[in-house]
TORDO-536502 format. One record per atom (N, C-alpha, C): atom name; y, x, z. Coordinates in steps of 0.02 Angstrom, whole numbers. Atoms other than C-alpha are relative to their C-alpha. Layout:
# TORDO-536502
<r atom="CA" c2="Y" c1="X" c3="Z"/>
...
***
This chain:
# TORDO-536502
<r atom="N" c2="0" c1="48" c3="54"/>
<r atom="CA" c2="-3377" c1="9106" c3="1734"/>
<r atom="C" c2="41" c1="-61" c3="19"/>
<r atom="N" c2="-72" c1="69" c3="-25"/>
<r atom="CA" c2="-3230" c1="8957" c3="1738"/>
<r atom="C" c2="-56" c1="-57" c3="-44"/>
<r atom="N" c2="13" c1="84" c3="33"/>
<r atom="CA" c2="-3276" c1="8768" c3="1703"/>
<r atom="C" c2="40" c1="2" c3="-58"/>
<r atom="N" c2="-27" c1="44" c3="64"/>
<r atom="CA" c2="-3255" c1="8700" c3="1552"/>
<r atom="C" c2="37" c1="-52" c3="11"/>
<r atom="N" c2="-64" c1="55" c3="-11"/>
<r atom="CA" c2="-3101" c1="8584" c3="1521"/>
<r atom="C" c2="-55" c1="-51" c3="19"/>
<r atom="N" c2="63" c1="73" c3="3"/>
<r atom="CA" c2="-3248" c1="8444" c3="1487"/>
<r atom="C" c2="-24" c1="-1" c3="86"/>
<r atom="N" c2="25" c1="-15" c3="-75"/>
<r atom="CA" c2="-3308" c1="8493" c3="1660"/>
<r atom="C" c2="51" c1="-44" c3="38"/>
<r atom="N" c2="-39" c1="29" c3="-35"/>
<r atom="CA" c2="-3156" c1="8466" c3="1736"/>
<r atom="C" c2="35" c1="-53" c3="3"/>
<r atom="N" c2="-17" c1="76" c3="29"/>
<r atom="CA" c2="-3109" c1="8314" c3="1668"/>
<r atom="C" c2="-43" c1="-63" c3="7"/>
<r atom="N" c2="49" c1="19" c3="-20"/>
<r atom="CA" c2="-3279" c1="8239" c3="1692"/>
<r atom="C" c2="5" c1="-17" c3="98"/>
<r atom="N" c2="-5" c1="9" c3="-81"/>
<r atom="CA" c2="-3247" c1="8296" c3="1894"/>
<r atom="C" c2="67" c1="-46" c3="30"/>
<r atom="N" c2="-67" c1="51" c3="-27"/>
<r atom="CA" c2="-3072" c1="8216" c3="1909"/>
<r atom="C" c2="-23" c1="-67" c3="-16"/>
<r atom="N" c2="51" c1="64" c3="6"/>
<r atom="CA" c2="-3155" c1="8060" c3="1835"/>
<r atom="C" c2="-37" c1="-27" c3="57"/>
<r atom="N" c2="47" c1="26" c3="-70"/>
<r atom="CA" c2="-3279" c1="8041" c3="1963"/>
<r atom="C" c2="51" c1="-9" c3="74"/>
<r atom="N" c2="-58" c1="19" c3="-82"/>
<r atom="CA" c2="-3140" c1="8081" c3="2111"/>
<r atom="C" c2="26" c1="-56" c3="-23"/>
<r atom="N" c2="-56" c1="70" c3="2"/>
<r atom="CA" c2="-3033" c1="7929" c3="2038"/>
<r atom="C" c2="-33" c1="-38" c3="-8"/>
<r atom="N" c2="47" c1="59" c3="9"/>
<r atom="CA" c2="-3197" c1="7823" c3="2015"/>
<r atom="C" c2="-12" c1="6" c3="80"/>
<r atom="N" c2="17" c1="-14" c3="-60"/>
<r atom="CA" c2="-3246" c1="7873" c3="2188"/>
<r atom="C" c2="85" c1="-42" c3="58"/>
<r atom="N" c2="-44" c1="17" c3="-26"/>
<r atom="CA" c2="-3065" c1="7838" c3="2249"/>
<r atom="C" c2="10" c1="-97" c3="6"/>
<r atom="N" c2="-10" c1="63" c3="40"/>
<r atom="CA" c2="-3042" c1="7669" c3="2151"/>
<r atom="C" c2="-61" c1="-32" c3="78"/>
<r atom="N" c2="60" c1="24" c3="-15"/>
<r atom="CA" c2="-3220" c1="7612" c3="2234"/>
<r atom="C" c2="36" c1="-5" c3="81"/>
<r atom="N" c2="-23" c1="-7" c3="-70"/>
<r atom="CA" c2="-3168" c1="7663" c3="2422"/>
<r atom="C" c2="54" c1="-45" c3="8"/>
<r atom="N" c2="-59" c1="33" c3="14"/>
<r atom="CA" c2="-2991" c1="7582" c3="2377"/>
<r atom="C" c2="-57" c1="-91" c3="11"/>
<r atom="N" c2="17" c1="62" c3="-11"/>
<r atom="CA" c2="-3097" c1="7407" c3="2336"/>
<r atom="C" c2="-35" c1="-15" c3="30"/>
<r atom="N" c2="58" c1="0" c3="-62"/>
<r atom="CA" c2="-3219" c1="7440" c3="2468"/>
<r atom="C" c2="44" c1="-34" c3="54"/>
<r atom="N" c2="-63" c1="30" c3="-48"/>
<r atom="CA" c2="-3062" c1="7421" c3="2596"/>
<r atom="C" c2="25" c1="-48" c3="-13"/>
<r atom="N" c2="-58" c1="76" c3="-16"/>
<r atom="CA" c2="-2960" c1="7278" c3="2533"/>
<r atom="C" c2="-61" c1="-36" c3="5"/>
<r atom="N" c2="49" c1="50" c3="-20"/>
<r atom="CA" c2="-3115" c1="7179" c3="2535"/>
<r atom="C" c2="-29" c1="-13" c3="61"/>
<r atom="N" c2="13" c1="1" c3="-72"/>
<r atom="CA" c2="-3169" c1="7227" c3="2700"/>
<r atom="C" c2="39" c1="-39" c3="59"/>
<r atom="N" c2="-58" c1="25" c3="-54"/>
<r atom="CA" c2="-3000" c1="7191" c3="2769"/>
<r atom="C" c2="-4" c1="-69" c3="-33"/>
<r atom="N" c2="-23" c1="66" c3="-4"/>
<r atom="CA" c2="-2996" c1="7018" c3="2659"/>
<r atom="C" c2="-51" c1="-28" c3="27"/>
<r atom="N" c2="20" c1="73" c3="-43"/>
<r atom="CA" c2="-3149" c1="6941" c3="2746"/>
<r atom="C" c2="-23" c1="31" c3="53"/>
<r atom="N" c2="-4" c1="-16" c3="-68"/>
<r atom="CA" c2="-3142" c1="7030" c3="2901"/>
<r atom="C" c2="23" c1="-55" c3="36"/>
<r atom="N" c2="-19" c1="54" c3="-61"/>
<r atom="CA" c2="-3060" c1="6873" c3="2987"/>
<r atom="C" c2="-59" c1="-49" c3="-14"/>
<r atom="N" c2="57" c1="51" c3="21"/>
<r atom="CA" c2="-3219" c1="6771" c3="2917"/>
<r atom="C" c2="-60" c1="13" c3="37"/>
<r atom="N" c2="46" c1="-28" c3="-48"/>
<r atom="CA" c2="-3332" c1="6885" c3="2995"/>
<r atom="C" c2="3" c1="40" c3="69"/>
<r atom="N" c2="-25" c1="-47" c3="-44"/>
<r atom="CA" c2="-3241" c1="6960" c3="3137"/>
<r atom="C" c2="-44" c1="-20" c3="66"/>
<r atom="N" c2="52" c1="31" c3="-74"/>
<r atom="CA" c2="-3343" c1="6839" c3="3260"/>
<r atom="C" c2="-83" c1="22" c3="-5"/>
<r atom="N" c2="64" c1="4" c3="58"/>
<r atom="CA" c2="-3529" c1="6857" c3="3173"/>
<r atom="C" c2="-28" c1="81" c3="14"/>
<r atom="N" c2="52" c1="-60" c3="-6"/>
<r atom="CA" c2="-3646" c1="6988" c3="3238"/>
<r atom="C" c2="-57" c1="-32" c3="13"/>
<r atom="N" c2="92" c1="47" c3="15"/>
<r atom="CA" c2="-3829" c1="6953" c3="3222"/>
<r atom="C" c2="-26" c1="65" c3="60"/>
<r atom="N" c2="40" c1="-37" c3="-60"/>
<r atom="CA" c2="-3964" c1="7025" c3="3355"/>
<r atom="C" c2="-26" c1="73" c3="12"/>
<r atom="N" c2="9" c1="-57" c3="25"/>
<r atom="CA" c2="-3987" c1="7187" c3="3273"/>
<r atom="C" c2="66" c1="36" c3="36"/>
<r atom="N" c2="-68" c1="-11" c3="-30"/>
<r atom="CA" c2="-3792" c1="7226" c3="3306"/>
<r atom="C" c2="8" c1="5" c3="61"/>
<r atom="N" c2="9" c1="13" c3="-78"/>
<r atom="CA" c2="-3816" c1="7178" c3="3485"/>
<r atom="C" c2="-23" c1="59" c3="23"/>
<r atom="N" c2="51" c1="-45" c3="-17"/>
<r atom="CA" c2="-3954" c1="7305" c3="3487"/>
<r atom="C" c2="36" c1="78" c3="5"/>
<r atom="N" c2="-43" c1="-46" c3="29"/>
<r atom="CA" c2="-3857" c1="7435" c3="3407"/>
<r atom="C" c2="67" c1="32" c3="71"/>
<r atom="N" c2="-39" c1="-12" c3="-42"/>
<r atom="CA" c2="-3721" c1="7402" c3="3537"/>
<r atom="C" c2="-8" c1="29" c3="61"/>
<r atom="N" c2="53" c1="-24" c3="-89"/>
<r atom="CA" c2="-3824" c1="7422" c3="3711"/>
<r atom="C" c2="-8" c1="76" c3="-17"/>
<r atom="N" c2="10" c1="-70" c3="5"/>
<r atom="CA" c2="-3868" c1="7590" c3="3633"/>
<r atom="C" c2="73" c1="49" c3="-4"/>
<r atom="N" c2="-48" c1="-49" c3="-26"/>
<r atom="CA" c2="-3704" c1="7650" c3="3595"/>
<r atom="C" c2="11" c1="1" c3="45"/>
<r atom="N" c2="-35" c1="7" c3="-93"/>
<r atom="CA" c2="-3635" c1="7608" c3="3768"/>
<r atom="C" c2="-52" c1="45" c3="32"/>
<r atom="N" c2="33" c1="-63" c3="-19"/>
<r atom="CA" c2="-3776" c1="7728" c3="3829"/>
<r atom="C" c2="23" c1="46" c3="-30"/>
<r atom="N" c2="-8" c1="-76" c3="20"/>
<r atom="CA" c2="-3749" c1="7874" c3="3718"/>
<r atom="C" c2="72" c1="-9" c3="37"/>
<r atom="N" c2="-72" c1="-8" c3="-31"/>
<r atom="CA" c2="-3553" c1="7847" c3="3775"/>
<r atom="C" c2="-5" c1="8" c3="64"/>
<r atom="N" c2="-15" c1="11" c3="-70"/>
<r atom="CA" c2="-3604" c1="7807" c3="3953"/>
<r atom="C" c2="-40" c1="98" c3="29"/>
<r atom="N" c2="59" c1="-64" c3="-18"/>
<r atom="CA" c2="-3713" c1="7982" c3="3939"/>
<r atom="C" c2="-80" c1="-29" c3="10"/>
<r atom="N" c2="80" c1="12" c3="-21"/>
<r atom="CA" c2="-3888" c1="7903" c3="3977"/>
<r atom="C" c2="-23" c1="0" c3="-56"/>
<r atom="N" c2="36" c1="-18" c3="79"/>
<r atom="CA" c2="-3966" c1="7972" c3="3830"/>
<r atom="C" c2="-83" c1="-3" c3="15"/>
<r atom="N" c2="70" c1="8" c3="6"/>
<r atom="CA" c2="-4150" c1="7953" c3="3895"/>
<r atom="C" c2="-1" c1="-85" c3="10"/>
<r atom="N" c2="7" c1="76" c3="7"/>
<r atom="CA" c2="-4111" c1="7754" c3="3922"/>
<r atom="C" c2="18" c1="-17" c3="-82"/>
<r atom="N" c2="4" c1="0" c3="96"/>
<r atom="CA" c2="-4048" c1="7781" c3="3724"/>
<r atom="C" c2="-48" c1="-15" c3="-43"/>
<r atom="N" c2="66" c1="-27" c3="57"/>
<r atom="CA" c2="-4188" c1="7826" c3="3640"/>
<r atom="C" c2="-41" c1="-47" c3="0"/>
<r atom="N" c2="61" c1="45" c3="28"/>
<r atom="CA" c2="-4308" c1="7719" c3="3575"/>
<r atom="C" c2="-34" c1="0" c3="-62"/>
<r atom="N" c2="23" c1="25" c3="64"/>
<r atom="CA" c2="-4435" c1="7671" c3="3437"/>
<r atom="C" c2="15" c1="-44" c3="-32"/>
<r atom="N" c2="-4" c1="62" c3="42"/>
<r atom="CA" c2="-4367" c1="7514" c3="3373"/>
<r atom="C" c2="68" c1="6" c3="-55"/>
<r atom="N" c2="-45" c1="6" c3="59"/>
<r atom="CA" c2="-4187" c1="7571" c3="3293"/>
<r atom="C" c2="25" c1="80" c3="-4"/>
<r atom="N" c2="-39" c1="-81" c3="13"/>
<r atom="CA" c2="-4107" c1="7737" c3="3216"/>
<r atom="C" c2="42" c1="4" c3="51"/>
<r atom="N" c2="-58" c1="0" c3="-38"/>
<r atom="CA" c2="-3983" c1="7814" c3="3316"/>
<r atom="C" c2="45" c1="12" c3="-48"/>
<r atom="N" c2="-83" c1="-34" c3="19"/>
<r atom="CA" c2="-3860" c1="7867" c3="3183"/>
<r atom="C" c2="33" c1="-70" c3="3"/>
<r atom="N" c2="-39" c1="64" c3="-13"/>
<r atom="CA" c2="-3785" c1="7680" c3="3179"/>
<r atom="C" c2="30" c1="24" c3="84"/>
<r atom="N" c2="-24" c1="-13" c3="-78"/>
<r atom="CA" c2="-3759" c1="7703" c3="3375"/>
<r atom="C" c2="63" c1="70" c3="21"/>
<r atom="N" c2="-22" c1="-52" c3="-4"/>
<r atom="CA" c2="-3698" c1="7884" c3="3358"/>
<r atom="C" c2="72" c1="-10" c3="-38"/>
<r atom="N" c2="-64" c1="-2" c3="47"/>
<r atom="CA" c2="-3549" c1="7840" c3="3234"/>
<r atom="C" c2="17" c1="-60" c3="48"/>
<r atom="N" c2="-39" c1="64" c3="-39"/>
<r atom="CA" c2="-3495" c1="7689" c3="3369"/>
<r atom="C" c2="8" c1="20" c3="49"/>
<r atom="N" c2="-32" c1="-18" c3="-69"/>
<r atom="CA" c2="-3508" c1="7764" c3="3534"/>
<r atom="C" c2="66" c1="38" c3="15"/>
<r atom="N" c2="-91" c1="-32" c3="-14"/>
<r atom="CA" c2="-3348" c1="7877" c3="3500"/>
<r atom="C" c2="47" c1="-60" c3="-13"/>
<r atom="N" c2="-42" c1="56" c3="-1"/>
<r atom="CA" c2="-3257" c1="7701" c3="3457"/>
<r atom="C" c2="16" c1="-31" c3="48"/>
<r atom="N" c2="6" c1="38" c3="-83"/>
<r atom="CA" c2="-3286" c1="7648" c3="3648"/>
<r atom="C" c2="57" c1="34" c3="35"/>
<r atom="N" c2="-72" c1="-30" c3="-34"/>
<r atom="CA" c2="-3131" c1="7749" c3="3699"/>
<r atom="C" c2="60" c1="-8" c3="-13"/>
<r atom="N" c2="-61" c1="50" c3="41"/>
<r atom="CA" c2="-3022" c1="7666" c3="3572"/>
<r atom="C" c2="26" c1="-52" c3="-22"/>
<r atom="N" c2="-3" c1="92" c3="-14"/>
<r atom="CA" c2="-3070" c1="7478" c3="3573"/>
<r atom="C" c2="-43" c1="-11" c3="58"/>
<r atom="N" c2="30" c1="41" c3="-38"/>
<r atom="CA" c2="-3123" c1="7374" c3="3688"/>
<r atom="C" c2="-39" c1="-63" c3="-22"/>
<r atom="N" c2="42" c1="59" c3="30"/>
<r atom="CA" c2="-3211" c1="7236" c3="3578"/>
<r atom="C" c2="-50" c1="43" c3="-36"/>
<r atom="N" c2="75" c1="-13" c3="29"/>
<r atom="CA" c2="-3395" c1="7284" c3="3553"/>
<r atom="C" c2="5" c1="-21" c3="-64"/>
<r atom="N" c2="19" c1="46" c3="42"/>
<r atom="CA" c2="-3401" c1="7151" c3="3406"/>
<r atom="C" c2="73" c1="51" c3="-78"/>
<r atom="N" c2="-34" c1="-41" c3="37"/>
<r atom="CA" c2="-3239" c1="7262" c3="3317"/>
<r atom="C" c2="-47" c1="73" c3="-1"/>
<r atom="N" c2="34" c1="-81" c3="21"/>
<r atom="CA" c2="-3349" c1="7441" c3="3334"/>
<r atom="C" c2="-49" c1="-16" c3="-49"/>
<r atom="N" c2="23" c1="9" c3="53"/>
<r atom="CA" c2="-3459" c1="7370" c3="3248"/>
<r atom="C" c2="2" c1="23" c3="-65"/>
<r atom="N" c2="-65" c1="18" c3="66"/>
<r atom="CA" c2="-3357" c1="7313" c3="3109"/>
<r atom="C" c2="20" c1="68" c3="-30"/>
<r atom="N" c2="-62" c1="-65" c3="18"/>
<r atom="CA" c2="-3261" c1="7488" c3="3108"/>
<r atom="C" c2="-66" c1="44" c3="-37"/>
<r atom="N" c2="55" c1="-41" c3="-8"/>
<r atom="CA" c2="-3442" c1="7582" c3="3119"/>
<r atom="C" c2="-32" c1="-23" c3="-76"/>
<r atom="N" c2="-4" c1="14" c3="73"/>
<r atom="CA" c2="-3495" c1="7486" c3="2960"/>
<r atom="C" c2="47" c1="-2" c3="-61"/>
<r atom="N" c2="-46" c1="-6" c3="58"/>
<r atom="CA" c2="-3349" c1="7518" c3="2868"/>
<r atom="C" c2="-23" c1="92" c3="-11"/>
<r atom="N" c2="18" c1="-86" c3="2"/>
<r atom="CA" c2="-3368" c1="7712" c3="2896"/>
<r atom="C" c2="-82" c1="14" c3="-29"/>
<r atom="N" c2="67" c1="-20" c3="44"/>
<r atom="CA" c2="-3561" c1="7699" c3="2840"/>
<r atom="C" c2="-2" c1="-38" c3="-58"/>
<r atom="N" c2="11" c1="32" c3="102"/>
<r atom="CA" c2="-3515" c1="7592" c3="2690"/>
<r atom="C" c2="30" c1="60" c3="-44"/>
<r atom="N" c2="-21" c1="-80" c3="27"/>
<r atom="CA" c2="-3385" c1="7754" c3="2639"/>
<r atom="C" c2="-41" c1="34" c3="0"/>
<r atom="N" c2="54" c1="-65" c3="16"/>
<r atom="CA" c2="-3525" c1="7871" c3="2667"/>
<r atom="C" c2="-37" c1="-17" c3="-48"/>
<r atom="N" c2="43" c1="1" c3="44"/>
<r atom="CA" c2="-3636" c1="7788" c3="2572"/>
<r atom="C" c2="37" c1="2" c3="-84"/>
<r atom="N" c2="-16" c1="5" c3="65"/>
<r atom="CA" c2="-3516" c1="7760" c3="2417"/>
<r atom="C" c2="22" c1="64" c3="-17"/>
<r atom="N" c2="13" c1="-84" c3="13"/>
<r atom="CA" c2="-3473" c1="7960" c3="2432"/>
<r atom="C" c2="-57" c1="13" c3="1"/>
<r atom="N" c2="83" c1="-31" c3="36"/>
<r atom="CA" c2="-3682" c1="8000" c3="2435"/>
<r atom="C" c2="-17" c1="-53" c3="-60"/>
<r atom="N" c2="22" c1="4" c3="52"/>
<r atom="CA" c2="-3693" c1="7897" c3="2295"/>
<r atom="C" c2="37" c1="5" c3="-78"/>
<r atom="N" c2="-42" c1="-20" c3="57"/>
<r atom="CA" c2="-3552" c1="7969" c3="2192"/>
<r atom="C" c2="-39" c1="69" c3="-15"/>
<r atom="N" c2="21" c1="-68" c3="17"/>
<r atom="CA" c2="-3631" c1="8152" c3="2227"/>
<r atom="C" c2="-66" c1="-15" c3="-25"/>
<r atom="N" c2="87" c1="32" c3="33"/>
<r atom="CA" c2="-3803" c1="8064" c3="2178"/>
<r atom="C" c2="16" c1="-10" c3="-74"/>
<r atom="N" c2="-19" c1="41" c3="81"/>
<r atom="CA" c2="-3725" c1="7994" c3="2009"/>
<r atom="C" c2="16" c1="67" c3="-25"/>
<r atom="N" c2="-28" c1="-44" c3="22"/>
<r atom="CA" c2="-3640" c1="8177" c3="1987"/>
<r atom="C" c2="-58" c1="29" c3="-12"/>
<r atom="N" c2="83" c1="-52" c3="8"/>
<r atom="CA" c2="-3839" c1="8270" c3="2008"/>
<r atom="C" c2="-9" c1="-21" c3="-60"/>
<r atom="N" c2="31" c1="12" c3="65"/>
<r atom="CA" c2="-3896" c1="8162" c3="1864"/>
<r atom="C" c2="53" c1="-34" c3="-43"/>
<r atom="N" c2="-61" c1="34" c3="44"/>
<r atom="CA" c2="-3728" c1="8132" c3="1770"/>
<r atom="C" c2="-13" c1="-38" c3="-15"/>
<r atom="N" c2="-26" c1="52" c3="5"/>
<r atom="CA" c2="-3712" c1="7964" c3="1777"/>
<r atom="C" c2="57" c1="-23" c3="-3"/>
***
C-alpha cells in the first residue's frame, strides 16, 4: 500500500519544520554563546568530574545517585577534541537541545500536531 500524496506532503512539512527549528536553534546558540561562554553553574561542574571519569575509564568512581549519566556520556567523547571543559559543555547541550527538538517532532508526528 503507497502513502497518500496528503501523507507525503504532510511528512516533508514536518522535515522543513524540523529543519527550520534546528536552523534557529543554531544561530541563536552561536549568537549568545560569547555571553555565556564563561557561565557554568555547579550542576555543570558536576556533570564535568563525571565525564573526565567515564573518558579517564574509572567507571566505578562514575557512577552515582545524585546525576544521570547520559549528560556525561554525550561529553566524555568531546575530551579528545577540546581542551576547555566549560566549551564541552556548551557543545554537549547543543547536541541534547537537537535531540530533544527531533523527539519532539516525532512526538508532534504520533499525535499529528
Amino acid at each position: 500500500m503507497q502513502p497518500h500524496i496528503s501523507q507525503i506532503l504532510q511528512l516533508s512539512k514536518r522535515i522543513k519544520s524540523l529543519h527550520w527549528a534546528i536552523l534557529a536553534y543554531s544561530i541563536l546558540f552561536i549568537a549568545l554563546y560569547p555571553y555565556q561562554k564563561a557561565y557554568i553553574d555547579p550542576d555543570g561542574m558536576s556533570y564535568i568530574n563525571i565525564a573526565q571519569k567515564y573518558y579517564l575509564g574509572n567507571f566505578k568512581e562514575a557512577v552515582n545517585g545524585f546525576w544521570s549519566p547520559l549528560i556525561s556520556w554525550v561529553m566524555a567523547p568531546f575530551f579528545l577534541a577540546f581542551s576547555s571543559k566549560v566549551l564541552i559543555t556548551k557543545i554537549a547541550s547543543f547536541f541534547v537541545g537537537v535531540s530533544v527538538l527531533i523527539a519532539l517532532n516525532k512526538l508532534a508526528s504520533l499525535f499529528v500536531l
